[in-house]
N, C-alpha and C positions, 0 to 999 in steps of 0.2 A: 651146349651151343652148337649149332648145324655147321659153322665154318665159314658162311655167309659175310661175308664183311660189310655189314649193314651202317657201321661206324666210319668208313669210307664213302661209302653209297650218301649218307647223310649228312659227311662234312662235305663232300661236292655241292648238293642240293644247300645247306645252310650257307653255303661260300656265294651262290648263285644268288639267296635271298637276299643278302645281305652287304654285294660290293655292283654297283654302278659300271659300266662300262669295262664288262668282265669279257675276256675273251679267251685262247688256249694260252697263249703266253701267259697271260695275266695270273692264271688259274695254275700253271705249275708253279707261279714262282711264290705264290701266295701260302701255297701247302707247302714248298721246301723251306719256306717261314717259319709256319704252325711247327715241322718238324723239329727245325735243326737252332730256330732263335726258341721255340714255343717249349722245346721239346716233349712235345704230343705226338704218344703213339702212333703211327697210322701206317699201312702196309704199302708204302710206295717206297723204291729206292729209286735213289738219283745219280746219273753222270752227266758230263757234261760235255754239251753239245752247242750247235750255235748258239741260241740264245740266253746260255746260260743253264744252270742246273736244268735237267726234264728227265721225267722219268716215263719211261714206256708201258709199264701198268700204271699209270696213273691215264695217260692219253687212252690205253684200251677199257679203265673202269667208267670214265668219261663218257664215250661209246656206249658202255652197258646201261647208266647211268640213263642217256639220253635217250634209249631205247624203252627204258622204265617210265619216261617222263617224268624222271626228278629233276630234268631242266631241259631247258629249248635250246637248241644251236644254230641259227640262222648264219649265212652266209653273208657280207656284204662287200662285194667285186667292188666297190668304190674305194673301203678304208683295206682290199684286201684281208681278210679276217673275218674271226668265226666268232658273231655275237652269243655270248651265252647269257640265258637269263633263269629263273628258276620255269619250271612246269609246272604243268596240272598236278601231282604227283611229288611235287618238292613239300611240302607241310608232311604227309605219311611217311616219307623216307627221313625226316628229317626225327620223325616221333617214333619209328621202327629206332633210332639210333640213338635216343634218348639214355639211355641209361650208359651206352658207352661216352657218347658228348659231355655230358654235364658235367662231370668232373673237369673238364677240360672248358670247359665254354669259355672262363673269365678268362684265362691266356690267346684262346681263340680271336675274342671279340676285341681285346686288344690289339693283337695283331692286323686284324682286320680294322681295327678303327688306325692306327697309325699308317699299316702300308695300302688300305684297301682302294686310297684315293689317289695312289701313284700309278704313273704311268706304266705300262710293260716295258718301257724303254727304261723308265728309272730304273723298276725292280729287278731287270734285266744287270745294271750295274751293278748296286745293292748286292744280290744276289750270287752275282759272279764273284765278288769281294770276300766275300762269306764263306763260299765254295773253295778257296786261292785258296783262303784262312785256313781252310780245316783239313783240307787235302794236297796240299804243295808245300805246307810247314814253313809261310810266309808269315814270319812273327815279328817281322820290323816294318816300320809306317814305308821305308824304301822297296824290300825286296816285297813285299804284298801290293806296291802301285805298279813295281815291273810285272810281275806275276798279270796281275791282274791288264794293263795295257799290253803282255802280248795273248793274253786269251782274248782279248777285249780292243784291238785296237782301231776301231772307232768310236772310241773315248779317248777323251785327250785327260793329259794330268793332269791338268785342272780338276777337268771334272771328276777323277778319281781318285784323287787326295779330295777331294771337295767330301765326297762320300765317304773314306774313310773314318775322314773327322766326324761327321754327323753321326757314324757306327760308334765309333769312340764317347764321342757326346752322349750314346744313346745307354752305354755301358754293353753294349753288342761287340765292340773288337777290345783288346786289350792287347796291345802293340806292347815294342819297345820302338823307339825313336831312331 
C-alpha cells in the first residue's frame, strides 16, 4: 500500500454523496460518528473546540479532497457557510476506496441514515455529549449534562438531557442515574 489514505479521501466523497445539506460542521461531526459511535477506522483525530469535536486533518484532507474534486465547496454569505456537495471526481475516489469502505459501509450507512438529516446544530450537541462521555469521565446522567452545559452553554438542560436520553434510547450512552 503507497500510504495514500484513499479510504479517507473516499469516505469524504461518499459522505458528500450521500448526506443533504452537508457543510464543514456537518462533515466533522458526521466522521467523529463513523469513528467513535461506528467505530470505523479512519485517520482523523479529534479535540474539542467550539463546535464541538473537529479535527484539523480532517479540515486539511477536506482541502486536498476538494482540490481532487471528490466534492465541491461552495460558499454561501447568506447561511454563512461552506456548502459541500460531491464532485466530478467523487464516484473514482469513492471506488479508489472500495476495498477499504466496504467492510465498513453497513455501520457507515447507518450512521448516516440516522444522523445525516440532523442539523449541525443538533450534531453539534449530540456530539459534544459523546465527547464529555468519553473524555471528561462523565458517567452519570447529572455530571455528563454539567460537563456537557459548561462546554456547551448555549444549550440549555433541557435540551441536554433531552439528548442524552435519546443517546441512552439509542443504546449510544450508558449512564448511571
Amino acid at each position: 500500500m503507497s500510504g495514500t489514505p484513499w479510504k479517507d479521501y473516499g469516505l469524504i466523497s461518499y459522505i458528500s454523496q450521500n448526506v443533504t445539506d452537508l457543510g464543514k460542521t456537518k462533515l466533522h461531526k458526521l466522521v467523529y460518528l463513523i469513528k467513535e459511535v461506528g467505530k470505523v477506522p479512519v485517520g482523523f483525530n479529534f479535540r474539542f473546540y467550539n463546535y464541538g469535536p473537529y479535527s484539523d486533518n480532517l479540515a486539511e484532507t477536506l482541502d486536498f479532497v476538494t482540490s481532487l474534486q471528490g466534492v465541491k465547496m461552495n460558499y454561501d454569505s447568506t447561511a454563512n457557510m461552506y456548502e459541500i456537495s460531491a464532485g466530478e471526481n467523487a464516484a473514482k475516489l469513492v471506488e479508489k476506496a472500495t476495498a477499504e469502505l466496504e467492510p465498513n459501509k453497513p455501520t457507515i450507512d447507518g450512521i448516516l441514515t440516522a444522523y445525516g438529516n440532523k442539523t449541525a446544530k443538533e450534531l453539534e450537541l449530540i456530539t459534544t455529549i459523546l465527547y464529555a462521555n468519553k473524555n471528561y469521565e462523565a458517567k452519570s446522567v447529572e455530571a455528563l449534562t454539567h460537563t456537557t452545559k459548561n462546554l456547551k452553554p448555549k444549550f440549555s438542560l433541557t435540551e441536554i438531557r433531552a439528548s442524552i436520553g435519546q443517546l441512552q434510547a439509542s443504546d449510544l450512552l450508558s449512564l448511571t442515574q
